[in-house]
DOBAPA-627658 format. One record per residue (C-alpha): residue number from 1; residue in one letter; chain; y negated, z negated, x negated. Coordinates in Angstrom, 3 decimals, always signed. Example, Ala and Ser with C-alpha at 12.3 -4.5 7.8 and 13.67 -1.06 7.14 Angstrom:
2
ATOM roro torpa pake        v        w        u
ATOM    1     A    A   +4.500   -7.800  -12.300
ATOM    2     S    A   +1.060   -7.140  -13.670
This chain:
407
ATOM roro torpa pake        v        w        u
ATOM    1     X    A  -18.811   -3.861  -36.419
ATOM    2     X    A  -17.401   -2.098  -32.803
ATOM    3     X    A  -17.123   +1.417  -32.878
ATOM    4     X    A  -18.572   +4.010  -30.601
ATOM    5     X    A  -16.652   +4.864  -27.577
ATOM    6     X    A  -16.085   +8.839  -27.164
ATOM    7     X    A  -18.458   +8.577  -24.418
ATOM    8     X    A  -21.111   +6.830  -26.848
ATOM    9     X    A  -23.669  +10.235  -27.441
ATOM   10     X    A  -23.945   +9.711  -23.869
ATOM   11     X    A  -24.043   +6.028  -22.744
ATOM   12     X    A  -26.347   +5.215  -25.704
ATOM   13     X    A  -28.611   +7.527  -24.729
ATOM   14     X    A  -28.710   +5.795  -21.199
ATOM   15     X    A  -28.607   +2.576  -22.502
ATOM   16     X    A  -32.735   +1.501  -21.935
ATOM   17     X    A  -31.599   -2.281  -22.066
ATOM   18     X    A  -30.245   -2.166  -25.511
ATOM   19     X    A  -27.561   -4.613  -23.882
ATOM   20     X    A  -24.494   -4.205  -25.380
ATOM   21     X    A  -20.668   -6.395  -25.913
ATOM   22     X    A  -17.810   -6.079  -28.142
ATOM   23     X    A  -15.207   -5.263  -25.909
ATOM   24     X    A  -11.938   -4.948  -28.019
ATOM   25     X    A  -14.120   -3.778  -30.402
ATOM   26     X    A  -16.046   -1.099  -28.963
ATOM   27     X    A  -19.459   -0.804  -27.842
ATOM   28     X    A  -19.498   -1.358  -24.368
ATOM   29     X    A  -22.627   -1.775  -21.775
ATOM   30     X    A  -23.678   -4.334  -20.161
ATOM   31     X    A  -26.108   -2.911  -17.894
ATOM   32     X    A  -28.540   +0.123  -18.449
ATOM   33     X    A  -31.583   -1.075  -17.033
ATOM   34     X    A  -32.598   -4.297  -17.474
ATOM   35     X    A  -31.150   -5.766  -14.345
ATOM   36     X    A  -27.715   -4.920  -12.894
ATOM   37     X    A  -28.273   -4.651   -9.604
ATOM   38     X    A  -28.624   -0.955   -8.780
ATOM   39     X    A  -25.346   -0.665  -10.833
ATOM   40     X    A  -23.857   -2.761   -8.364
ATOM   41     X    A  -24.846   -0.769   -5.651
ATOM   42     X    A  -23.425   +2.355   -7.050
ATOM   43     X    A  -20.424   +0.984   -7.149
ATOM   44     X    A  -20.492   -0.955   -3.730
ATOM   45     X    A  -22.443   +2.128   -1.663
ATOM   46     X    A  -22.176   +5.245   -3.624
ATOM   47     X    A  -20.181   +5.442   -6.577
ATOM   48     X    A  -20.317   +3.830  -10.147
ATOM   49     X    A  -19.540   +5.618  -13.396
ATOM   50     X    A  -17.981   +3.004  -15.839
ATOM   51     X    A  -16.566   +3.819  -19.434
ATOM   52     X    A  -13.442   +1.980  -19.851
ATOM   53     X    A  -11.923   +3.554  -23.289
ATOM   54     X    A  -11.508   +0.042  -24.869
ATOM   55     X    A   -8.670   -0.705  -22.463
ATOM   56     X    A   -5.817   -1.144  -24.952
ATOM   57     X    A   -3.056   +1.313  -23.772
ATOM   58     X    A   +0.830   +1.835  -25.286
ATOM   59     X    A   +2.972   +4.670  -24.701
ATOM   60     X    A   +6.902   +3.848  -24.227
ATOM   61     X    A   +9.219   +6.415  -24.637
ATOM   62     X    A  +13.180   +6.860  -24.696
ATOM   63     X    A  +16.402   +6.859  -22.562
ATOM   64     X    A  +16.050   +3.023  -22.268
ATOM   65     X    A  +12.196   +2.646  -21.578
ATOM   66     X    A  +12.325   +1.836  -17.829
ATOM   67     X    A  +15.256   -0.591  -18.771
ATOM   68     X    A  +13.120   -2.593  -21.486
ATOM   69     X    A  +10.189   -2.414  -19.268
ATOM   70     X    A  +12.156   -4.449  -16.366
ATOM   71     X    A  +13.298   -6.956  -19.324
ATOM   72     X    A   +9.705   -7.467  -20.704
ATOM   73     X    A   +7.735   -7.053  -17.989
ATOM   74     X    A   +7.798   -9.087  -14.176
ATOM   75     X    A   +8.172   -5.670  -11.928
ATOM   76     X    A  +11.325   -4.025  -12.104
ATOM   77     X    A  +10.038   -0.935  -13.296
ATOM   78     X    A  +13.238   +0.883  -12.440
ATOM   79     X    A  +11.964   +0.952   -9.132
ATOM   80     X    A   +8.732   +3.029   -9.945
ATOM   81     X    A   +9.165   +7.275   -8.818
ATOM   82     X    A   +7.296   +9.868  -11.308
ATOM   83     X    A   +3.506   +9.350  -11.180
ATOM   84     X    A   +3.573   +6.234   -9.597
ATOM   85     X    A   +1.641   +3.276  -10.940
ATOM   86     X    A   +2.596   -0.523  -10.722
ATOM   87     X    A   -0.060   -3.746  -11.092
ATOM   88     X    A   +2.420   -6.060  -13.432
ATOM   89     X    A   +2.301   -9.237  -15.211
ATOM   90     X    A   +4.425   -9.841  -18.251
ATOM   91     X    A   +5.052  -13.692  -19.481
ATOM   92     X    A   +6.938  -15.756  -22.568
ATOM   93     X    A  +10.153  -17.858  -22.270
ATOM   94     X    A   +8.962  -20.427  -20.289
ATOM   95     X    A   +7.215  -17.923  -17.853
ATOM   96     X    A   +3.809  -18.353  -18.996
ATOM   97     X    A   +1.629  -15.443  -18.429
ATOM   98     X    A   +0.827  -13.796  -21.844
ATOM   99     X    A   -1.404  -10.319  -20.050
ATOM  100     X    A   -1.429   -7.899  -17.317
ATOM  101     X    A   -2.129   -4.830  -16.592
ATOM  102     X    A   -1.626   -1.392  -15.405
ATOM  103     X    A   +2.068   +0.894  -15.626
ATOM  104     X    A   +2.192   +4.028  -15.253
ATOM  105     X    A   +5.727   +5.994  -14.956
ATOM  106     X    A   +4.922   +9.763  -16.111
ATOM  107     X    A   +8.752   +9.940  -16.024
ATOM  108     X    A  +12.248   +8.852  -16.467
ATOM  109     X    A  +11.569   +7.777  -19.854
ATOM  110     X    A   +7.835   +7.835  -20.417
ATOM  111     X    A   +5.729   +5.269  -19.622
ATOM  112     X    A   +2.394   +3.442  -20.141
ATOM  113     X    A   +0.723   +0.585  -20.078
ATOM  114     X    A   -2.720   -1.039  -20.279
ATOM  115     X    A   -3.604   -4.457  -21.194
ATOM  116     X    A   -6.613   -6.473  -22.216
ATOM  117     X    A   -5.043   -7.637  -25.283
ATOM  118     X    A   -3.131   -5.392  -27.741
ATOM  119     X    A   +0.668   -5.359  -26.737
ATOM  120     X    A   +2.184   -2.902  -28.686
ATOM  121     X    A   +3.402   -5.635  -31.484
ATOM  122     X    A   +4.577   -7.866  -28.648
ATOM  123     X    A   +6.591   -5.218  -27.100
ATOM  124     X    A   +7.964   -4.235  -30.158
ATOM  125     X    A   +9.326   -8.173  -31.241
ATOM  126     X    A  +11.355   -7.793  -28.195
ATOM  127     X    A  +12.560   -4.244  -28.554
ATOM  128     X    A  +15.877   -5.033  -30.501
ATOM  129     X    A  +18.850   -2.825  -28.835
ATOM  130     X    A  +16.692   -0.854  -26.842
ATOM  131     X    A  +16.304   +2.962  -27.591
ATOM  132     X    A  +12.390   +3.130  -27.085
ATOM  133     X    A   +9.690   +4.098  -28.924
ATOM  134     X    A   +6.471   +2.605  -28.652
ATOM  135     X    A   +2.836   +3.679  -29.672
ATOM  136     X    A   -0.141   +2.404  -29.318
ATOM  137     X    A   -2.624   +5.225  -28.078
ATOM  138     X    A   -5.632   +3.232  -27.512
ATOM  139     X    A   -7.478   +5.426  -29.756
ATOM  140     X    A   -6.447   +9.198  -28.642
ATOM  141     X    A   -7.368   +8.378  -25.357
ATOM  142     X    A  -10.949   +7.856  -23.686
ATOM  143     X    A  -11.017   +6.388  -20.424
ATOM  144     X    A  -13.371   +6.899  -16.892
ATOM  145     X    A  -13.342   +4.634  -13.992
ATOM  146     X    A  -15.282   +6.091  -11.317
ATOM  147     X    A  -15.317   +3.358   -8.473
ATOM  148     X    A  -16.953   +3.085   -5.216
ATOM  149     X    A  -17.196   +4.893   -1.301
ATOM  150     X    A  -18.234   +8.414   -2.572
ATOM  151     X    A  -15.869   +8.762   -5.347
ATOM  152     X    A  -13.467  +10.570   -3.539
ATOM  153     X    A  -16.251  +12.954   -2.830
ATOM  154     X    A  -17.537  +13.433   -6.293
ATOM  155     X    A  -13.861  +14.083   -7.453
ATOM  156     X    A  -13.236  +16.555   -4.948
ATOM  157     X    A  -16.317  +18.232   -5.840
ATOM  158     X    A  -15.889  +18.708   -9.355
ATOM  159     X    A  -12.208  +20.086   -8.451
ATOM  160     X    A  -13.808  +22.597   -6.051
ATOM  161     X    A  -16.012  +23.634   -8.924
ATOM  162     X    A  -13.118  +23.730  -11.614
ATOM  163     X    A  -10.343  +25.400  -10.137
ATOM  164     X    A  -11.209  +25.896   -6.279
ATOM  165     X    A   -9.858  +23.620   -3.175
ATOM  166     X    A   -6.608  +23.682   -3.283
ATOM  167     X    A   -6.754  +21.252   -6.450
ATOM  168     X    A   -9.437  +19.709   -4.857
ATOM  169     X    A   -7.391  +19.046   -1.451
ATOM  170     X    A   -4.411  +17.461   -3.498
ATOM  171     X    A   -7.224  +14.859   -5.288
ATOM  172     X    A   -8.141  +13.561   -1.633
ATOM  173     X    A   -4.486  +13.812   -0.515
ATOM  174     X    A   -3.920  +11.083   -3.550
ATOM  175     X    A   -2.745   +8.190   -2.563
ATOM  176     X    A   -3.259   +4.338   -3.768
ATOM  177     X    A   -1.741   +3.404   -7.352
ATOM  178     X    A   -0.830   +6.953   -7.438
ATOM  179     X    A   -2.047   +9.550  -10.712
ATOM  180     X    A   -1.820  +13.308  -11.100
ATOM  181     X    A   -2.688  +15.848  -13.763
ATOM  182     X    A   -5.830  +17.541  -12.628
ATOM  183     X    A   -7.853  +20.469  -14.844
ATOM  184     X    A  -11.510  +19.208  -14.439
ATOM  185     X    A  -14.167  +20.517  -16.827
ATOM  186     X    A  -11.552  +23.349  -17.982
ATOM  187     X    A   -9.174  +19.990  -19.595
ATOM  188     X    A   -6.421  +18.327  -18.483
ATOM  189     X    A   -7.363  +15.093  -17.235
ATOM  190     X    A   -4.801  +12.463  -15.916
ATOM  191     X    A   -6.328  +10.959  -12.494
ATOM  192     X    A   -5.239   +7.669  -11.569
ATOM  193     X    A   -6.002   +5.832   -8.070
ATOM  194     X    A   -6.800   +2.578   -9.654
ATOM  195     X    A   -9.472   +0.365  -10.465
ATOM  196     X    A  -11.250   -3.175  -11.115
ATOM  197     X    A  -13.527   -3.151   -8.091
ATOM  198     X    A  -11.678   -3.491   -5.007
ATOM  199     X    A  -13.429   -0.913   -3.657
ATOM  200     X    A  -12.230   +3.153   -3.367
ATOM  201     X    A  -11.737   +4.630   -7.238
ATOM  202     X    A  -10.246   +6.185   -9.777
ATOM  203     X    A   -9.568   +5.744  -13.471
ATOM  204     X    A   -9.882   +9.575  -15.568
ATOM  205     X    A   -7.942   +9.465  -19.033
ATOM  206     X    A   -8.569  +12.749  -21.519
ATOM  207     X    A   -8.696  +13.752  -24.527
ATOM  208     X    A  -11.473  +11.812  -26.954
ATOM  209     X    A  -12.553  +16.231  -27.686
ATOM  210     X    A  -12.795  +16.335  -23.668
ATOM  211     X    A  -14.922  +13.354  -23.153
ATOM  212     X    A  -18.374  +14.206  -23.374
ATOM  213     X    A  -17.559  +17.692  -21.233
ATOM  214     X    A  -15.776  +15.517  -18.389
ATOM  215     X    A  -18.999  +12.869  -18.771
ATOM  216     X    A  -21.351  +15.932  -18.077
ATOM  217     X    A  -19.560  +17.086  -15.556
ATOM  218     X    A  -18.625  +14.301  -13.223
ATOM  219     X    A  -22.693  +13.437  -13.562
ATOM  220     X    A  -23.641  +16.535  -12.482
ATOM  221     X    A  -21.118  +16.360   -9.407
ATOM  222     X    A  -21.960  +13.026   -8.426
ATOM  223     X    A  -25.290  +13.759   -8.624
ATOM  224     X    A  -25.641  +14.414   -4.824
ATOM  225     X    A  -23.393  +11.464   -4.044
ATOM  226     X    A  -25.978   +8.477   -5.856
ATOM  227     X    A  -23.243   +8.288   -8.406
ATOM  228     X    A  -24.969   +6.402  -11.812
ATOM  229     X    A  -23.616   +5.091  -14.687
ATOM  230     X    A  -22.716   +1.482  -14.599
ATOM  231     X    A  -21.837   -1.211  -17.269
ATOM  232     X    A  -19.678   -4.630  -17.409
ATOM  233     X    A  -22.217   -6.997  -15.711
ATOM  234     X    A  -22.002   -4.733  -12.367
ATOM  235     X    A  -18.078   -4.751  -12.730
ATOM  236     X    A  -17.918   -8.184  -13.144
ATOM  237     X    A  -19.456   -9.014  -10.049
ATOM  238     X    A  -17.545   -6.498   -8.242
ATOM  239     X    A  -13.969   -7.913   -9.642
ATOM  240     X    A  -14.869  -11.327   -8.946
ATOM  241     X    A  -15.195  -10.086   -4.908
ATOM  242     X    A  -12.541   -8.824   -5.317
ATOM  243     X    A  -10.596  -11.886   -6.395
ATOM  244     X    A   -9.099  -10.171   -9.313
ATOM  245     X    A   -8.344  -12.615  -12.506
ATOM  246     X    A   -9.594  -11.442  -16.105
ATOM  247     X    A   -7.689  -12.683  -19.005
ATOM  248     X    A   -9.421  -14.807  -21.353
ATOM  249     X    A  -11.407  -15.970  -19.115
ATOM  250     X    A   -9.535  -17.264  -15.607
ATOM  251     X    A   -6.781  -17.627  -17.761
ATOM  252     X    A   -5.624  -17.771  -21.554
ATOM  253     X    A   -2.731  -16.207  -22.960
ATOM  254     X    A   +0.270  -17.889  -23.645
ATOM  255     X    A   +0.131  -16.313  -27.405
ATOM  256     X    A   -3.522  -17.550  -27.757
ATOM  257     X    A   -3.188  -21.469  -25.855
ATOM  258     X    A   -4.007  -23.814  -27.941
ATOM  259     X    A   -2.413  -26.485  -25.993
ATOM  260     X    A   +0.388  -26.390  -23.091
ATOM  261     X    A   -2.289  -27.349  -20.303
ATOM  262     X    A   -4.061  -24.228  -21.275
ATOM  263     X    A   -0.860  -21.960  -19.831
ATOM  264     X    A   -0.710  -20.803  -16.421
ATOM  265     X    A   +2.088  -18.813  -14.914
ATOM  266     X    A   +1.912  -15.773  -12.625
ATOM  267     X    A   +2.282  -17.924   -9.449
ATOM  268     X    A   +0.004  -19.993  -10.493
ATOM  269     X    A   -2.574  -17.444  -10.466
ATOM  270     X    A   -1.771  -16.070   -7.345
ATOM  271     X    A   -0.116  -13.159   -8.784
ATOM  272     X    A   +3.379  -13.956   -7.923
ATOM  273     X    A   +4.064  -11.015   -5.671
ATOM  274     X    A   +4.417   -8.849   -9.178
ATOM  275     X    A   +7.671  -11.147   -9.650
ATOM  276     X    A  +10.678   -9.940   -9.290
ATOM  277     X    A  +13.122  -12.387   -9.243
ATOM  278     X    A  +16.130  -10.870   -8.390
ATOM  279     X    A  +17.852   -8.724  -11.032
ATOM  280     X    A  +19.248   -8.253  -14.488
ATOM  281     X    A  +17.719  -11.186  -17.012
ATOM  282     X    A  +13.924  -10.376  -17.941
ATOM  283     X    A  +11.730  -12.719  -20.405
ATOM  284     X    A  +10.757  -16.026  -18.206
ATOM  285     X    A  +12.917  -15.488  -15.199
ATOM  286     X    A  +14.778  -18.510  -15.294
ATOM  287     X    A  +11.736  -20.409  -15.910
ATOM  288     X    A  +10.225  -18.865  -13.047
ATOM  289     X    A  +12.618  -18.737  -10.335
ATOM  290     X    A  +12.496  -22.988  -10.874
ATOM  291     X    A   +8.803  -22.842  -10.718
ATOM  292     X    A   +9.827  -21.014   -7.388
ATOM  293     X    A  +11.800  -22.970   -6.007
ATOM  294     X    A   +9.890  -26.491   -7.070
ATOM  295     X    A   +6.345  -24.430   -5.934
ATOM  296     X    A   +3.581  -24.021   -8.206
ATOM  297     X    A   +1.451  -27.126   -9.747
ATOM  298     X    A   -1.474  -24.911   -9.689
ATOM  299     X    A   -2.922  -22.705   -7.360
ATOM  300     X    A   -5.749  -19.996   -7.756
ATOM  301     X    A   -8.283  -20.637   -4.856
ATOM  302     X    A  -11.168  -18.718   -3.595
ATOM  303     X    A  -14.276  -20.942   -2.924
ATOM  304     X    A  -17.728  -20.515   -0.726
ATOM  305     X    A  -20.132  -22.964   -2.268
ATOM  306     X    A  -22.230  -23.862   -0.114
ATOM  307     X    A  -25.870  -22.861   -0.168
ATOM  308     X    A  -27.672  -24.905   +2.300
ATOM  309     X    A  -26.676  -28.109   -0.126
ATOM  310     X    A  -27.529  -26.330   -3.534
ATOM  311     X    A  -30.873  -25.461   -2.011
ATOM  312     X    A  -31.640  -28.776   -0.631
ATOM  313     X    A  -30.753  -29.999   -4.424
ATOM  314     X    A  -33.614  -27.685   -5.863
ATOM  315     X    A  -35.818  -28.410   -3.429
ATOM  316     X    A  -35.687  -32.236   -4.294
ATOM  317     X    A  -37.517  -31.490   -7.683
ATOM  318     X    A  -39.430  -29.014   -5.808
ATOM  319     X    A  -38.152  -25.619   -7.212
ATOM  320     X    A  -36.348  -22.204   -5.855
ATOM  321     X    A  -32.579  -22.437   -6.378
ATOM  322     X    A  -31.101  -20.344   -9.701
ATOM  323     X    A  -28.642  -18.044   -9.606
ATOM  324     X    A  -26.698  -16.584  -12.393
ATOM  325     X    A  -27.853  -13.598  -13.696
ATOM  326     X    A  -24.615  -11.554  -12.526
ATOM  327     X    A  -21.048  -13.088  -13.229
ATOM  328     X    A  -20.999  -16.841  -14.786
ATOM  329     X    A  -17.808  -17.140  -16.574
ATOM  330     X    A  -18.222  -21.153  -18.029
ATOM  331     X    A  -15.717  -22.938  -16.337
ATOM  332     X    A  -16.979  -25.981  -13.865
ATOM  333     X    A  -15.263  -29.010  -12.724
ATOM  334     X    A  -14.175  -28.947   -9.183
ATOM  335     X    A  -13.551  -32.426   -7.184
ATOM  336     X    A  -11.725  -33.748   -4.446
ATOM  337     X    A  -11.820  -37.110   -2.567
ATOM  338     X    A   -8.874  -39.332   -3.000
ATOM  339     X    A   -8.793  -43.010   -1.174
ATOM  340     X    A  -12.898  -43.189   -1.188
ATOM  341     X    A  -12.689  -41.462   -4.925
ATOM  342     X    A  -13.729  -38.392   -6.309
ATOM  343     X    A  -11.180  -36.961   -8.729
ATOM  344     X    A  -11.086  -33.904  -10.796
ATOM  345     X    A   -8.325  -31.568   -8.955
ATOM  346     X    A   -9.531  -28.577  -11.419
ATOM  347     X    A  -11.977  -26.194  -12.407
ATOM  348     X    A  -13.980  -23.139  -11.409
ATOM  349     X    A  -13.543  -20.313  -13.916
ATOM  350     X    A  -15.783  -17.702  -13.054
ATOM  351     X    A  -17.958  -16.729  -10.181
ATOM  352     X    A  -20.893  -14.917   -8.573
ATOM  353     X    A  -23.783  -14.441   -5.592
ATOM  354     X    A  -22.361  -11.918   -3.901
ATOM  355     X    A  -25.061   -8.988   -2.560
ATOM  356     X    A  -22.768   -7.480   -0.142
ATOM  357     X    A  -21.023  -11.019   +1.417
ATOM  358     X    A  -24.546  -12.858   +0.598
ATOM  359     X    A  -21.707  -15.743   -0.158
ATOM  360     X    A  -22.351  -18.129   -3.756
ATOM  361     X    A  -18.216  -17.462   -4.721
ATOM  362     X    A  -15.750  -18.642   -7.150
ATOM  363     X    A  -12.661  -18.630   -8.427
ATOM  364     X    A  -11.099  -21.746   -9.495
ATOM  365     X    A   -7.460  -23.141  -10.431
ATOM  366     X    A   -6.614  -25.924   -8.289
ATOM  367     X    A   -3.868  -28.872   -7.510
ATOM  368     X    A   -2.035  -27.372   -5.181
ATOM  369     X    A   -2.327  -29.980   -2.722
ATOM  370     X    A   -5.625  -29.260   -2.761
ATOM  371     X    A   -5.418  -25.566   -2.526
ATOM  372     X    A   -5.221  -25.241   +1.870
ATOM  373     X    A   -7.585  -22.748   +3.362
ATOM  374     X    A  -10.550  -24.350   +5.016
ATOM  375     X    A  -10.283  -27.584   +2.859
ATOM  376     X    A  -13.969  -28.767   +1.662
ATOM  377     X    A  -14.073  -29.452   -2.399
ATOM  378     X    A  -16.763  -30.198   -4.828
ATOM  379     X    A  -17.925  -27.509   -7.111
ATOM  380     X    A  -20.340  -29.499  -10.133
ATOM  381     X    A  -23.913  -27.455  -10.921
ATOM  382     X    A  -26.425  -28.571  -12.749
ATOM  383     X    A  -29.857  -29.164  -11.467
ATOM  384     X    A  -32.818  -29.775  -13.372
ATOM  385     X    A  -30.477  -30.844  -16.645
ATOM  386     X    A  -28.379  -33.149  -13.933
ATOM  387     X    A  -24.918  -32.606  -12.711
ATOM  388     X    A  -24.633  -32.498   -8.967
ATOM  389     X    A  -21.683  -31.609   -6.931
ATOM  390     X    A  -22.339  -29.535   -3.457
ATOM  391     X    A  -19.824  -29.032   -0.999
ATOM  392     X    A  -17.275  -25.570   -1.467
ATOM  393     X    A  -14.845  -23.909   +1.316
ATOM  394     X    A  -11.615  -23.103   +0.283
ATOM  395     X    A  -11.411  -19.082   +1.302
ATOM  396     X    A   -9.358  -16.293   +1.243
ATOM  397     X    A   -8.924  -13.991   -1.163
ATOM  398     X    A  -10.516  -11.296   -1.614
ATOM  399     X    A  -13.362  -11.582   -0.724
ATOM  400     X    A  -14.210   -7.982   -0.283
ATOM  401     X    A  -11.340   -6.071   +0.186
ATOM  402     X    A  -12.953   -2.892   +2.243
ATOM  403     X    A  -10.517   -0.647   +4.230
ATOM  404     X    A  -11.861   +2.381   +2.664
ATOM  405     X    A   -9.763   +0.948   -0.542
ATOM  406     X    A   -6.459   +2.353   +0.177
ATOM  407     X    A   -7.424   +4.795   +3.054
């Protein structure tokens, strides 16, 4: 049975849809009300309150930590200064993606990083004649991501409130993947510029004791600001226009493939600017700088499906077209024409109706031959119990990606 979040007396309480997940098992929202939308909003227009405690998360300590970071991980996290945080991928032997996630340097020798998937056994098989330490600390830390326009502003407010405007000042002065310790709600709370939106945000991390206060608190100061609580349909939507992958589902770990087709490697997933090739030996590299050099088989592709054509095949059986309720996340075939043929060049693993872009998206792993901007594919629905294919735009990615992000 999941277990209650820190932030559970409070998001239960919210909670009038009684929709609820297992997310790495915790309770986790799916939406408050019964539909998502106004969620969505928040996040896109005001600002979005999102509990994100069942992010697994592993300390890594010692003289060597940075060093045995740059061998597991693709980022050469030598490079990273104090505070700074890194997006990073982290693969097998043969450079298949296994996770990815979040690293934060605190300092020299203490690190940490967040995953989907639990990594601190993983880290720890490939730890021999490094001096680190490792811990996982999933559980003695709950977790805040407060995403959209006005979070900046509710931030700053509750700083003003807490300990005046100088503290305030240095939360706007933070800049993007950047954290700082901040006393908010009389606690110190570590404030990361980070997020799964692709919009302006911040991730809080406390004390499981501090939660509820910090909860209370940033409600009351984003009152002003249209700041509501939000669950995991809302964020889906709001990842997927952003282009960002989610594991399990637009990919599957190379520890949890059943089969070598299943694999998928950082470049193939468009993520290959978190390689860094050249430098000491890290897990996959080899493998890697030959997928390089050869180019990827696969390639991660935005698509624009194309409404006038899904419309038209509704209308043939005389009905409105249907949408997903939120994020669809069952993979769809996606089709090319070859000499007068239509081939399967791949599939579509998750997408969305956008209500910002007012654009039917998708992501979907390609041929890369097939994977040129402004080439027309077929994306497979299903109408009325028959499979149909209507025509989809190859796009760029993101989709959203709002200047306010990084300002």
């Amino acid at each position: 049975m999941p277990l209650p979040t820190p932030f559970h007396p409070r998001t239960s309480a919210l909670c009038t849809s009684y929709r609820w997940k297992d997310w790495a098992g915790y309770h986790a929202v799916c939406s408050y009300d019964i539909c998502f939308e106004r969620e969505y909003t928040a996040f896109r227009h005001a600002a979005g309150l999102l509990d994100v405690t069942p992010l697994f998360k592993t300390r890594i300590t010692g003289p060597d930590a940075a060093d045995f970071l740059s061998f597991v991980l693709t980022r050469d996290a030598r490079r990273l200064k104090d505070a700074q945080v890194a997006y990073s991928t982290w693969c097998d032997d043969a450079g298949k993606l296994i996770d990815d996630g979040t690293l934060t340097r605190l300092n020299a020798s203490d690190f940490r990083l967040t995953s989907a998937d639990p990594a601190r056994a993983w880290l720890a098989s490939n730890a021999r004649g490094f001096s680190v330490e490792l811990l996982d600390e999933t559980e003695q830390i709950a977790a805040l991501s407060l995403q959209g326009p006005r979070s900046r502003a509710v931030l700053s407010a509750l700083a003003a409130q807490t300990t005046g405007t100088e503290a305030a000042t240095r939360l706007e002065a933070l800049p993007f993947f950047r954290s700082l310790d901040a006393e908010l709600a009389g606690r110190t709370v570590t404030v990361s510029r980070t997020g799964y939106t692709g919009d302006l945000g911040y991730e809080l991390w406390c004390s499981p004791a501090h939660a509820l206060a910090l909860w209370d608190a940033l409600v009351e100061a984003g009152a002003p600001h249209g700041l509501l609580p939000a669950g995991l349909d809302a964020l889906d939507v709001t990842r997927i226009e952003a282009g960002f992958i989610l594991n399990g589902i637009d990919y599957t770990s190379a520890l949890s493939a059943p089969i070598k087709a299943r694999k998928s490697t950082p470049h193939e997933l468009g993520l290959g600017w978190t390689v860094h090739l050249e430098r000491e030996p890290f897990l996959g590299q080899q493998a890697l700088r030959r997928e390089r050099q050869a180019g990827p088989a696969r390639t991660l592709v935005g698509l624009d499906a194309d409404w006038d054509a899904l419309e038209a095949l509704f209308d043939r059986h005389d009905l409105a077209p249907e949408l997903a309720a939120g994020g669809w996340r069952t993979a769809v075939p996606v089709y090319a024409n070859a000499d007068g043929e239509r081939i399967q060049i791949g599939q579509a693993t998750s997408g969305a109706w956008s209500p910002t872009l007012k654009q039917n998206l998708a992501l979907a792993s390609v041929r890369s031959a097939h994977a040129r901007l402004g080439m027309t594919l077929g994306l497979e629905v299903t109408v009325e119990y028959e499979r149909c294919v209507i025509p989809a735009t190859v796009v760029k990615r993101p989709f959203y990606n709002p200047a306010h992000k990084r300002a």
